[in-house]
N, C-alpha and C positions, 0 to 999 in steps of 0.2 A: 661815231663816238662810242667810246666805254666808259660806263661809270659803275664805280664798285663802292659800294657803301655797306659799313658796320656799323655795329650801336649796342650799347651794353643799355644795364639796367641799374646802376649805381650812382653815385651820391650828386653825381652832374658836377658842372664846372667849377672851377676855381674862382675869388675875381680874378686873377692875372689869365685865364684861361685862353688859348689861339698866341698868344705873344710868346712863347718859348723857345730859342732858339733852334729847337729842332724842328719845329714848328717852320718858323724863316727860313731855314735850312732847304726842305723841299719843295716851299713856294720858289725859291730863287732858283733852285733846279729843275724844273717843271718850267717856269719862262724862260731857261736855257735854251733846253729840250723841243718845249714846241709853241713859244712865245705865247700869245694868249688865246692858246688855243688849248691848255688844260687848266682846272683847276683844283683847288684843296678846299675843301667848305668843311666848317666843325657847326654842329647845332644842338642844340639843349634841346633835351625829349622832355614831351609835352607831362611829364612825369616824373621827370627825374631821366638821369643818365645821357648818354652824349651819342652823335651821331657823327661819324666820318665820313665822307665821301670825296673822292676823288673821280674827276674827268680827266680821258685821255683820249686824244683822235686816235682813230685804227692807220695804223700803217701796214700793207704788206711788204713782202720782200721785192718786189718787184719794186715798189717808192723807194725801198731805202736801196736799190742798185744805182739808181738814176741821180 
């Protein structure tokens, strides 16, 4: 698995904050892609600001010939 996470330092979330359609957008392409086997996680920093992260399983080239 790969997971890549960012996070800033700014005012933190919205209420509507995770529900935005761009948001839906990549969870629905993500269980396309590799069913529930990746995900999109947003988290409020324990201080402010917000935290992304994203899991993806490694695939080589060799998985994706077969």
């Amino acid at each position: 698995m790969l997971e890549l996470s960012v996070a800033d330092d700014g005012v933190g979330f919205a209420a509507a904050a995770g529900s935005g359609i761009g948001l839906s957008n990549i969870r629905e392409r993500l269980m396309h892609l590799y069913g529930g086997a990746a995900a999109l996680a947003l988290r409020a920093g324990e201080t402010g600001g917000v935290s992304a992260s994203i899991v993806l399983p490694l695939r080589t080239i060799r998985d994706e010939e077969t």
